[in-house]
PLY file of the C-alpha trace (Angstrom):
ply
format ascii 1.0
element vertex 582
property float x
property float y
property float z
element edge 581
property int vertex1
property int vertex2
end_header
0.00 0.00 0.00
1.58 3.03 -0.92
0.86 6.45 0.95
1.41 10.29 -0.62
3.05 12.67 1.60
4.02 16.17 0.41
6.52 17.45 2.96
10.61 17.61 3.51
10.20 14.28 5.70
11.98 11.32 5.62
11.13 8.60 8.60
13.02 9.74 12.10
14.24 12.96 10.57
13.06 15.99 9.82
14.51 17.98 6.70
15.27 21.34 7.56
15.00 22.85 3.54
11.54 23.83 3.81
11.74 25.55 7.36
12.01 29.19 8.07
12.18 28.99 12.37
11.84 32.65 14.15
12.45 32.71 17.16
10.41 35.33 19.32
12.64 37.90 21.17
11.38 37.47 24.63
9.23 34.19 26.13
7.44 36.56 28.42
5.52 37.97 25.33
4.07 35.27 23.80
1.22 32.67 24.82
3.08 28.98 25.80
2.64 26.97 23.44
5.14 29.88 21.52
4.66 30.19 18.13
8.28 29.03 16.56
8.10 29.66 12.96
6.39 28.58 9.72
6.56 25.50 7.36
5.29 25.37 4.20
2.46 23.03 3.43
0.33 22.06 0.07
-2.74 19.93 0.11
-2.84 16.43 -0.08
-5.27 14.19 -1.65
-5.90 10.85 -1.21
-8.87 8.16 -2.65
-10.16 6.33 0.25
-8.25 7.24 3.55
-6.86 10.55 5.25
-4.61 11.13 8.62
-3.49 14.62 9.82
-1.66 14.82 12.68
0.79 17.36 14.66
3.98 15.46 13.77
5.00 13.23 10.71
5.74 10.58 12.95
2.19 10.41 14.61
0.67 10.70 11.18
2.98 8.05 9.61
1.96 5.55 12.98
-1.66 6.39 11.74
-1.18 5.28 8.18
0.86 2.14 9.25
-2.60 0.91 11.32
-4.63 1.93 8.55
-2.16 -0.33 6.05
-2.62 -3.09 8.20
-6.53 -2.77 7.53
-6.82 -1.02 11.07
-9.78 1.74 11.54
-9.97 5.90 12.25
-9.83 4.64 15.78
-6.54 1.85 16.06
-4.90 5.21 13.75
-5.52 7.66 16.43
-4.86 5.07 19.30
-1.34 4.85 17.24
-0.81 8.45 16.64
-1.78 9.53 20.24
0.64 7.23 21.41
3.27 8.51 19.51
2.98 12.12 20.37
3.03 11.87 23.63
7.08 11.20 23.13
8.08 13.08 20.05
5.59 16.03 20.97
5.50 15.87 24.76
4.83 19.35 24.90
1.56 19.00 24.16
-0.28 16.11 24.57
-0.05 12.67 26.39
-1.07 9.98 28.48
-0.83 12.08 31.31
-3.23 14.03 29.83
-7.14 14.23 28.52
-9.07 14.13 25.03
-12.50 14.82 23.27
-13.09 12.17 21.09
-15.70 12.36 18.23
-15.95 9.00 16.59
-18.18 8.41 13.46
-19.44 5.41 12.03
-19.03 5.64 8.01
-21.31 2.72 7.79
-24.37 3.37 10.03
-24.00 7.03 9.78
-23.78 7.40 13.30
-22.11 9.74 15.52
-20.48 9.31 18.80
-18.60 11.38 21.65
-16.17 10.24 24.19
-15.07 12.45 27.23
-11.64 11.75 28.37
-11.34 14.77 30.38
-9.04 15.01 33.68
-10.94 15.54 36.83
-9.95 16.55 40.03
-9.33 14.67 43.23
-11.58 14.14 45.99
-10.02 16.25 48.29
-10.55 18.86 46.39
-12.73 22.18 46.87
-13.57 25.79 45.95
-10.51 27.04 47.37
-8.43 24.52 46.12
-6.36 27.96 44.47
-6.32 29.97 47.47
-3.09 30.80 49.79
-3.22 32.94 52.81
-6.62 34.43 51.92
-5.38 35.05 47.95
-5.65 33.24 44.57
-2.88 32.28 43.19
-1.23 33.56 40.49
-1.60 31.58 37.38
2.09 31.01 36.81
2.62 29.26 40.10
-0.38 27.46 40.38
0.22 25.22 37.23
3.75 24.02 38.37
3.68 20.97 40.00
0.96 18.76 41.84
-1.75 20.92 42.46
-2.93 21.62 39.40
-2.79 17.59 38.22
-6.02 16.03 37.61
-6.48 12.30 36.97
-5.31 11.94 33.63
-7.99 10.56 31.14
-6.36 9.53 27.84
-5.55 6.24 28.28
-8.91 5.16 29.37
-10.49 7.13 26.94
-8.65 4.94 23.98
-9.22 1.97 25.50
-13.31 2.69 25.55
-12.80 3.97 22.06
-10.82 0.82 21.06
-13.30 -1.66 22.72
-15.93 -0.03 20.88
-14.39 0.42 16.99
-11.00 -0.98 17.37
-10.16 -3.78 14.55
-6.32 -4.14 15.50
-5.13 -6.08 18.47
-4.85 -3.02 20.89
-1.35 -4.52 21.75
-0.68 -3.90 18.28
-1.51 -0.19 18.53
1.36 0.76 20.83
4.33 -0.84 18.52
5.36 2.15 16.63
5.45 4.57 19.66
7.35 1.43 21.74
9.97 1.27 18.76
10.82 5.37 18.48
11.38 5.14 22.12
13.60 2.19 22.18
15.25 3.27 18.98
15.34 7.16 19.58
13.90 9.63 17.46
14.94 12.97 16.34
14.03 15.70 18.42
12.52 18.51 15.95
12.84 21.93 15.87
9.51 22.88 17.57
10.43 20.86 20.59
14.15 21.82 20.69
13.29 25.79 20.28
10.40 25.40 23.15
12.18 23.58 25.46
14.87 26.81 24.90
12.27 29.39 25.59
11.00 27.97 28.35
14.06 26.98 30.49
12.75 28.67 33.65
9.63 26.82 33.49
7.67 23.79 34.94
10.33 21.67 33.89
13.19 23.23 35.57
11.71 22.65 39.10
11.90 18.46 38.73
15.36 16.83 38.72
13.25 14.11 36.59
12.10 16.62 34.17
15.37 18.33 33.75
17.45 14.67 33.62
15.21 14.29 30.54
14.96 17.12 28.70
18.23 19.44 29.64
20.57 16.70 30.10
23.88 17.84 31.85
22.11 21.55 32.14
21.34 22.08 28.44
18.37 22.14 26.20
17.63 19.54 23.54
18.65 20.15 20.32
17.16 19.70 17.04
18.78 17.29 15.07
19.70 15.35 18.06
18.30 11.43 18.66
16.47 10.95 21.50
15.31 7.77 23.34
12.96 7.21 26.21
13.43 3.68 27.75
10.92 4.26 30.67
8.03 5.58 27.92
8.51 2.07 26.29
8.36 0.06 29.49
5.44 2.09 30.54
3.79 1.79 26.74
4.65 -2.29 26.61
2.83 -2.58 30.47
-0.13 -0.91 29.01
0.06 -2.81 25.24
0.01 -6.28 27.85
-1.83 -5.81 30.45
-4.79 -3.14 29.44
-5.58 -0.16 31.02
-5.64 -1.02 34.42
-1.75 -1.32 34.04
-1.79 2.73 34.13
-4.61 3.17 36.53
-3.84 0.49 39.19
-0.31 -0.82 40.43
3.06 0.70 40.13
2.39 3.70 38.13
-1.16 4.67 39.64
1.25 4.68 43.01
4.33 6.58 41.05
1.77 9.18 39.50
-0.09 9.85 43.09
3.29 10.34 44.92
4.99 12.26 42.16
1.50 14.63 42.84
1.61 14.55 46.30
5.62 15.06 47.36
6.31 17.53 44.44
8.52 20.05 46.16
6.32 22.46 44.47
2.79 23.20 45.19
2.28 19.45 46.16
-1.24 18.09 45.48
-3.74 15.42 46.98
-4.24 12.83 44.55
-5.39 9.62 45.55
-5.35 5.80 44.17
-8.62 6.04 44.21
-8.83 9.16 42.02
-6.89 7.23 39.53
-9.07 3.76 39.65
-12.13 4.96 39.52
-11.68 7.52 37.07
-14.07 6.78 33.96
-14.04 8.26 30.20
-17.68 9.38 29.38
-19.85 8.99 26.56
-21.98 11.83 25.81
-24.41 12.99 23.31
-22.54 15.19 20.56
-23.83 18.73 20.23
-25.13 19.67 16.25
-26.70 22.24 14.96
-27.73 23.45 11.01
-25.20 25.84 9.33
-26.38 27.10 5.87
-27.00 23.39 4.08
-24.85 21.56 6.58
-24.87 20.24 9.58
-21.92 20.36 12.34
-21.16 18.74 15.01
-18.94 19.15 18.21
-18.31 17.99 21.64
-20.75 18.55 24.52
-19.65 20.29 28.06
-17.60 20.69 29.53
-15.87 21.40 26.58
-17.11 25.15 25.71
-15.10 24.70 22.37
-17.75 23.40 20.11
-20.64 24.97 21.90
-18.99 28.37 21.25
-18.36 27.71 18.19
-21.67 26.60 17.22
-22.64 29.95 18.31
-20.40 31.98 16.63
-21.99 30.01 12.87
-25.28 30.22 14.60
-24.93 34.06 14.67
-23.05 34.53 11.29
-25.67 32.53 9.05
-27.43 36.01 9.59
-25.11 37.42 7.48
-24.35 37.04 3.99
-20.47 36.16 4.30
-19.87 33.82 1.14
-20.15 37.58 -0.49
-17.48 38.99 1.60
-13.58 38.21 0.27
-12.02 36.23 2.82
-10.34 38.29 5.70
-11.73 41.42 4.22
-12.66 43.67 6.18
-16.81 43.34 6.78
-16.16 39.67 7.36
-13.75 40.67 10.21
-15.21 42.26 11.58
-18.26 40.33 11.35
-16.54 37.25 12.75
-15.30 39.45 15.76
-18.91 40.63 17.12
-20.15 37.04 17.03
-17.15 35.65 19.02
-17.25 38.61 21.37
-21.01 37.30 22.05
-20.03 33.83 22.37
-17.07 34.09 24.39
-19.33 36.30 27.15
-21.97 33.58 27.18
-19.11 30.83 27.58
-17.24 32.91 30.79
-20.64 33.13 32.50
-22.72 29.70 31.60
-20.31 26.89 30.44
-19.04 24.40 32.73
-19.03 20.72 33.97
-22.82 19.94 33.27
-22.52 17.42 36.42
-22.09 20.05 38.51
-23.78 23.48 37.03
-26.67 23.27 34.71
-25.52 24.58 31.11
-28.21 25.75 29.45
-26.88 23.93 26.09
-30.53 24.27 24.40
-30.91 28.19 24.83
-28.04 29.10 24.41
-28.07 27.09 20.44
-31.83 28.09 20.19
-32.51 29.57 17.04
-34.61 32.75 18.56
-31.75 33.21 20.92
-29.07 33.80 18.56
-31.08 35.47 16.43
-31.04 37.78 19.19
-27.82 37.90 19.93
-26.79 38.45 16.24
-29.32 41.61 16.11
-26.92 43.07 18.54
-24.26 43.10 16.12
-23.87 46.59 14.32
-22.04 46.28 11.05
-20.24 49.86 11.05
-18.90 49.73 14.55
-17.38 47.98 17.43
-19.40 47.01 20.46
-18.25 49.18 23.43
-19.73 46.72 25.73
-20.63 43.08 25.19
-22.28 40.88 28.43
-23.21 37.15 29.02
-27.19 36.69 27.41
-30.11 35.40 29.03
-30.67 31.97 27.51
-33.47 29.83 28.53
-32.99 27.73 31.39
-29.71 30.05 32.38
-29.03 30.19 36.17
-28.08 32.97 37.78
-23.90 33.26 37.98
-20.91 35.21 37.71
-18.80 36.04 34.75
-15.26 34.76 35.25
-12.15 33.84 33.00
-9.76 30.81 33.42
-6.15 30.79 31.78
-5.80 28.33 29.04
-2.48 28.42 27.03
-1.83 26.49 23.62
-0.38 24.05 24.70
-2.60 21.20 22.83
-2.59 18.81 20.15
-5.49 17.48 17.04
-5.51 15.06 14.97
-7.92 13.74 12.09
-8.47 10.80 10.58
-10.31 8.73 7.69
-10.43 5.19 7.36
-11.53 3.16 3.84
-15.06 1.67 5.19
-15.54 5.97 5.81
-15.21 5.68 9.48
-13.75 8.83 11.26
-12.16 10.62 14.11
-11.61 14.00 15.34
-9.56 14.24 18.23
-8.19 16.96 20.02
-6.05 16.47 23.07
-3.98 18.45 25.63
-1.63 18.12 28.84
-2.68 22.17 28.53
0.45 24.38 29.36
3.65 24.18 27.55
5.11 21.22 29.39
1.62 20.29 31.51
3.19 20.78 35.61
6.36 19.98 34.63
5.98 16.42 36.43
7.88 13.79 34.60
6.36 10.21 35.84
8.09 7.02 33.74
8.16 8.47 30.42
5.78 11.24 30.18
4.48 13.90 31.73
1.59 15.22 34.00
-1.10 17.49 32.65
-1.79 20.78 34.72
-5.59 20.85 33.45
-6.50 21.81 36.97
-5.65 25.21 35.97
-8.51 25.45 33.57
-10.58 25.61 36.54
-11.32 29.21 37.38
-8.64 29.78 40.64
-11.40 32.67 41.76
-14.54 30.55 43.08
-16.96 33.14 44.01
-17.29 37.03 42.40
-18.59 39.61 44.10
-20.31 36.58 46.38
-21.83 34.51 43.60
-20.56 31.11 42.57
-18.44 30.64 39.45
-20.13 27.74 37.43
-16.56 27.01 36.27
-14.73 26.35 39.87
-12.96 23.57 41.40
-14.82 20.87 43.06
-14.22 17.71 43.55
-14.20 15.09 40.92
-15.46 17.41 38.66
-13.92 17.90 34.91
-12.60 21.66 33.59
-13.92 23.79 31.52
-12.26 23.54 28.11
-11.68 24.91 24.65
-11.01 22.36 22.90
-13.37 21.49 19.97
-13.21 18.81 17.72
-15.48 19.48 14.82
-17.35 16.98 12.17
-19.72 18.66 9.32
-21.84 16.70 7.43
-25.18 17.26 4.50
-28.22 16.74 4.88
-27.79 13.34 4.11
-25.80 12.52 6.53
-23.14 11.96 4.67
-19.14 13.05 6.40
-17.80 16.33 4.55
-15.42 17.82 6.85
-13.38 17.25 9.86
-11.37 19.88 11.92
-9.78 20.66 15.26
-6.99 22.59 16.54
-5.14 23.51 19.55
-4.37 26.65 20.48
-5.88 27.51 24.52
-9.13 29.48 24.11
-8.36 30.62 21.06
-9.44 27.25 19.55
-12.48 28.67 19.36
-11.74 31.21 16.60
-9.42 29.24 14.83
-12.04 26.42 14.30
-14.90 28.33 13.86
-12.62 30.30 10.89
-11.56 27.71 9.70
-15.29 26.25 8.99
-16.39 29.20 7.75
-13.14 29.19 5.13
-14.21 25.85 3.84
-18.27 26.16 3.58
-18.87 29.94 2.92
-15.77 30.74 0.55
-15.46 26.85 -0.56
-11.82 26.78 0.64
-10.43 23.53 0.47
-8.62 22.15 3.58
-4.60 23.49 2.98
-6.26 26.88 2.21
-8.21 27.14 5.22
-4.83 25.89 7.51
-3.32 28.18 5.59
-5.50 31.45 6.35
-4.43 34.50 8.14
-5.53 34.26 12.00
-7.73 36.45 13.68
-9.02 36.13 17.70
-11.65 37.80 19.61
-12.39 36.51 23.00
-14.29 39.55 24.50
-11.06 41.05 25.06
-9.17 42.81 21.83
-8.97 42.05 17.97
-5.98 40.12 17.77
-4.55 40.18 13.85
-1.96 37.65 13.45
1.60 39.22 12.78
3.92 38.81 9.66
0.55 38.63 7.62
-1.27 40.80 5.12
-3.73 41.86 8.23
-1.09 43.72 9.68
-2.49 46.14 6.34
-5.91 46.18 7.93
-5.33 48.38 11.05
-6.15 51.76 10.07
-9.17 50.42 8.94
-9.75 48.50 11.87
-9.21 51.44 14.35
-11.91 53.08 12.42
-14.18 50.59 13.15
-13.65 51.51 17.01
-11.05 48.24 17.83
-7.86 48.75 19.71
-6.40 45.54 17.63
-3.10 44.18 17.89
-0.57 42.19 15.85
0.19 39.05 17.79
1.72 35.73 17.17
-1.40 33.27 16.51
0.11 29.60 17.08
-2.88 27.53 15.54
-2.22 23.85 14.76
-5.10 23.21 12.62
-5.76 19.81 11.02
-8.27 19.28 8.46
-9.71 17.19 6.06
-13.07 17.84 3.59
-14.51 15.19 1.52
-13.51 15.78 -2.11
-15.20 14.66 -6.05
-12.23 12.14 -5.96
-11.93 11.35 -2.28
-10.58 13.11 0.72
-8.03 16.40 1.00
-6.03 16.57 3.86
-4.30 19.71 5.10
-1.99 20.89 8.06
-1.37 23.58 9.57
1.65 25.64 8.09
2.44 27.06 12.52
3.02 23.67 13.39
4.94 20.97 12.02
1.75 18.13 10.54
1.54 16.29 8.21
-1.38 14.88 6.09
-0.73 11.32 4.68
-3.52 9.57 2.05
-4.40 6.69 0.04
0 1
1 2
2 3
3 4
4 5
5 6
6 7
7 8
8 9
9 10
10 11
11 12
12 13
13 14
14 15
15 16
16 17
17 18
18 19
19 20
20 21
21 22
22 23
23 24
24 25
25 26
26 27
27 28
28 29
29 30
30 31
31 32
32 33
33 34
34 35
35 36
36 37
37 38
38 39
39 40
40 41
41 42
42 43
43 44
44 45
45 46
46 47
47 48
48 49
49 50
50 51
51 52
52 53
53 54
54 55
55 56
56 57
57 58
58 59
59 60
60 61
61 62
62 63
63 64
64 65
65 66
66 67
67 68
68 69
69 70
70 71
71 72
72 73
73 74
74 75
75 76
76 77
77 78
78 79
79 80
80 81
81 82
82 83
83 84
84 85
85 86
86 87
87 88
88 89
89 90
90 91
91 92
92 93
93 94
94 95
95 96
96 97
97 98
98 99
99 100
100 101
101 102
102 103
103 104
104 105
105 106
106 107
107 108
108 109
109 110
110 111
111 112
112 113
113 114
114 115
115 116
116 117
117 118
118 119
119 120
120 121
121 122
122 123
123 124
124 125
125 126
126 127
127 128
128 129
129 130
130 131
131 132
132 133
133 134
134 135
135 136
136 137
137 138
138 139
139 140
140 141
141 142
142 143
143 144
144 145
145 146
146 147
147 148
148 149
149 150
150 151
151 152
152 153
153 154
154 155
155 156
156 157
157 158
158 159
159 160
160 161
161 162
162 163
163 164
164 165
165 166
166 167
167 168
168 169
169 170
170 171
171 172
172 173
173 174
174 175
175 176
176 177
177 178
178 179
179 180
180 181
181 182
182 183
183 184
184 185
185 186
186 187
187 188
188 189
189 190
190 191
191 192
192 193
193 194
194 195
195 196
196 197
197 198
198 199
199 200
200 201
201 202
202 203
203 204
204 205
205 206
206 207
207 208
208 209
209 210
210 211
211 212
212 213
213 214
214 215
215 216
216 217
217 218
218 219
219 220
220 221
221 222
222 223
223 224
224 225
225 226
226 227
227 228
228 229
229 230
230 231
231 232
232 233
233 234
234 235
235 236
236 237
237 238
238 239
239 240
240 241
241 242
242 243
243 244
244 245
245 246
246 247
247 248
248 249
249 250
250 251
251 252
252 253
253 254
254 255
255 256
256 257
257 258
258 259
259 260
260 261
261 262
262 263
263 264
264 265
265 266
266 267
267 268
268 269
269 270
270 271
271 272
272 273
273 274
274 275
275 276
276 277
277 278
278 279
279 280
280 281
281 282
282 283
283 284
284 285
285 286
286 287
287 288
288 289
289 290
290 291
291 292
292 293
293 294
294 295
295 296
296 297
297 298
298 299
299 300
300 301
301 302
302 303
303 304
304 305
305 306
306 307
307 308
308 309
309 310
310 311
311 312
312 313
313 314
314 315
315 316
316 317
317 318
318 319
319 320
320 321
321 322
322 323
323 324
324 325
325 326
326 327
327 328
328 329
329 330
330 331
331 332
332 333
333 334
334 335
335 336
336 337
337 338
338 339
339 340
340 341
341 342
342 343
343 344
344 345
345 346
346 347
347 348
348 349
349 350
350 351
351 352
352 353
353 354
354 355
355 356
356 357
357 358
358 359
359 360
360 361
361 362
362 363
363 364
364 365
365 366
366 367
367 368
368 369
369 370
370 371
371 372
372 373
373 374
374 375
375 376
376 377
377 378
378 379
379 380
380 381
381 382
382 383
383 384
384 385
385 386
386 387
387 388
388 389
389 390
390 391
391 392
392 393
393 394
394 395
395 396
396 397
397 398
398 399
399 400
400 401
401 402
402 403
403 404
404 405
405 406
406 407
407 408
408 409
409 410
410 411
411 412
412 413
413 414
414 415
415 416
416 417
417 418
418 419
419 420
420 421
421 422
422 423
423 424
424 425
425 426
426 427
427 428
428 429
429 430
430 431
431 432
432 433
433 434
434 435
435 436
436 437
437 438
438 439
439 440
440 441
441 442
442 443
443 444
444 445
445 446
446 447
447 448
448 449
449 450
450 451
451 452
452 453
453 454
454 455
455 456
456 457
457 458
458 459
459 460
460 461
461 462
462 463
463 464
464 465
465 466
466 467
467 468
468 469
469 470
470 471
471 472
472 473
473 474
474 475
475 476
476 477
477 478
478 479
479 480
480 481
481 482
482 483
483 484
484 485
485 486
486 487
487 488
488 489
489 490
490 491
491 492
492 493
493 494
494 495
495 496
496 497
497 498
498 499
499 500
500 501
501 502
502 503
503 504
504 505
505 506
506 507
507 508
508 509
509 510
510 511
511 512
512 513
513 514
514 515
515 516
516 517
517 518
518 519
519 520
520 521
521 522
522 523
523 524
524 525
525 526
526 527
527 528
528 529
529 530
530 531
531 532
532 533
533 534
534 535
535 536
536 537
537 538
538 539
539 540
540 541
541 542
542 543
543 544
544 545
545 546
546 547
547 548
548 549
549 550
550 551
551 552
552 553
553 554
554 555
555 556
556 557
557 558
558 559
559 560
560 561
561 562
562 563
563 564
564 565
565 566
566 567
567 568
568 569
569 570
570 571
571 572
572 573
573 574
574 575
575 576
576 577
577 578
578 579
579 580
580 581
């Protein structure tokens, strides 16, 4: 079976002749993950089968399953497993996911929640120290910001569910690069340089690993990780209950709970009894599609089911791409969407989300009447959905630190999968081979606001508020047109809702829509993304009443639409995927 690839790769190394790296001048001014430069990327199109993932050796794991006659599922299983050691950065199984799983055959869509959750012992305050919240940058170094990590039960649900492959089988690639080494590539070798003086540097583990004998990685360099393959090979035997009971469930919990920094309370039990959900997926009509996201408490999808919801008011397939009126356009309705998500959207087992008014039809026809086309809202606030509780308003941090990936199997069974360990680095925590997510952080650390409760604040066993939003959009018959997903904090949001608007109202196809200029509102400023042709747009910005800035916009989108011929894969240019086909 041969697969198409259209990028300077060759298997364990990366080819530096299509890579322009810039480094940013100071680490305090950009958002972790740091944007670290741009590669090139051109569409690729493929007859019967798709992967896109954040690293050519995740994607080529995916397209070895799906060679083997494996399905979407054993290729994500694959690829998840293999970015968790060449891009540890971002995602792992010391982490969470939202899965969306669709069946090509029965037409039927499915959601898995593989969110962290907090421990038992936790509570309101959990963020509080001598009578103050915490500030964000030392809340998410070390234990007390873990939550029981959810990836690896997650897969194994999915697997049990639509695997084909042995699941053992799943975990050989991954096992091999770590025996074997891999190259470490230039996004990993320039982050893990910006961001000496973080998480990592407080855990001898951590720093053994990644600055051996005091110095950063470097690109080029071959890497292996022993204790990920032993830990990988335990799991591959032995099931899940190899990482959620015996010798790692009691490494994890007392790597949490002695950290010499901010040490946490995580118990076995937290660990055992954690369970991945299954949950309803969230759709709703845009133009003559449908789409389709996760449910809370990811706020991703919902948000940006709003943000379409609002803009089908407006006639944007007549508007240029990134011109001006559709700008701004796309600004207003995130503005509105991002207020509703600070005050309403959390972990539905704990608040009550009004999911159904705040997608209502009447209500964001509402909402959308609020938009003026010549100007800039001075002021935009939370709406009053149906079935809306009263709350406050409040924001959590959420960096970029995140990973997607995408995938299409022959028999036209799919995944869309994003999945985090949410800073740069998660708490720095290194536990035998990979490292611990900081998703407590998501959490707002302020529990009450002027005396009312937060919807989004910690409690215990409950799961974060995210962004993440793993997208599916498909016609009226049902058929699968589009997957996307991206990390990228809470500006996921924007950069999958543009992204979906690139590819239905202007008819982009996938590369072009990756490839797109950047822009963010989250109730907060315009942000334009810098070194493009926006930077142009200011003036005309300004006179539309925005204060916007030029800012680094690290998306890491990977999509794939359904093409005459097949399927088009494209990755994002910020980040260093690839899209392999058949």
């Amino acid at each position: 079976m041969k697969f198409k690839s259209r990028l300077c790769f060759v298997p364990v190394l990366f080819s530096l002749c299509c890579i322009s790296w810039q480094c940013p001048a100071l680490a305090a001014d950009v958002d972790p993950e740091a944007a670290t430069g741009v590669l090139k990327k051109v569409r690729v199109d493929g007859k019967s089968s798709m992967v896109v993932s954040a690293n050519p050796l995740a994607s080529a794991a995916g397209a070895k399953m799906l060679a083997e006659g494996g399905s979407a599922t054993d290729a994500a299983i694959a690829m998840q497993l293999m970015l968790g050691l060449v891009e540890p950065q971002s995602s792992g199984i010391g982490g969470g996911l939202f899965m969306l799983h669709f069946a090509g055959k029965e037409r039927q869509l499915q959601t898995i929640d593989g969110r962290e959750t907090a421990p038992k012992a936790a509570h309101p305050d959990w963020f509080m120290e001598h009578g103050k919240v915490l500030d964000w940058r030392r809340a998410y170094v070390g234990g007390k910001s873990v939550g029981s990590p959810g990836v690896i039960r997650a897969l194994a649900k999915a697997h049990q569910q639509w695997g084909k492959l042995p699941w053992a089988s799943l975990f050989q690639p991954a096992i091999a690069a770590a025996e074997q080494g891999f190259i470490v590539s230039p996004r990993l070798a320039m982050l893990l340089d910006i961001y000496q003086d973080g998480g990592l540097s407080h855990f001898a583990a951590s720093k053994d690993y990644f600055y051996p004998q005091g110095k950063a990685l470097q690109a080029g360099q071959l890497l292996k990780n022993p204790a990920y393959a032993a830990t990988l090979r335990r799991i591959a035997k032995e099931g899940e209950k190899a990482f959620y009971q015996g010798e790692n469930a009691k490494a994890l919990v007392a790597a949490v709970n002695t950290a010499p920094v901010n040490p946490g309370k995580l118990s076995l039990d937290d660990l055992d009894s954690y369970q991945a959900v299954e949950r309803a997926p969230l759709c709703r009509p845009y133009r003559q599609y449908r789409v389709c996201g996760m449910a809370p408490p990811s706020s991703g999808s919902l948000a940006v089911l709003q943000i379409l919801g609002m803009l089908e008011h407006f006639d944007l397939k007549n508007m240029k791409p990134n011109s001006v009126p559709a700008l701004h356009l796309f600004a207003q309705a995130s503005r509105l969407a991002f207020a509703d998500r600070e005050q309403f959207l959390a972990d539905p087992a704990f608040s009550k989300v009004p999911v159904e008014g705040l997608l209502a039809n009447d209500y964001l026809r509402q909402r959308a009447a609020l938009i003026n086309q010549q100007r800039d809202a001075i002021n935009v606030a939370a709406g009053a959905p149906e079935g809306a509780e009263p709350l406050a308003s409040s924001k959590a941090v959420e960096f970029e630190n995140t990973s997607h990936l995408s995938v299409v199997d022959k028999n036209g069974n799919a995944v869309s999968m994003t999945t985090s360990i949410e800073n740069a680095f998660g708490s720095g925590l290194w536990v035998n081979g990979y490292l611990l997510n900081n998703q407590l952080t998501d959490f707002s650390l302020e529990a009450r606001k002027d005396g009312v409760w937060v919807a989004n604040r910690v409690e215990a066993g409950k799961r974060p508020r995210s962004s993440m939003a793993p997208m599916m959009v498909f016609n009226q018959q049902g058929e699968l047109l589009m997957l996307a997903g991206s990390p990228g904090g809470s500006r996921i949001i924007d950069y999958v809702a543009q992204a979906l608007v690139a590819m239905i109202d202007w008819q982009l196809d996938p590369q072009q829509a990756a490839d797109l200029a950047k822009v963010t509102h989250r109730n907060d400023f315009l942000a334009l993304e810098q070194g493009t042709e926006l930077g142009s747009l200011l003036p005309k910005m300004r006179d539309l009443g925005y204060q916007p800035k030029v800012v680094e916009l690290n998306s890491g989108l990977h999509l794939i639409k359904k093409s005459a011929n097949g399927w088009q894969g494209g990755a994002d240019p910020r980040r260093e995927g690839q899209a392999i086909a058949h």
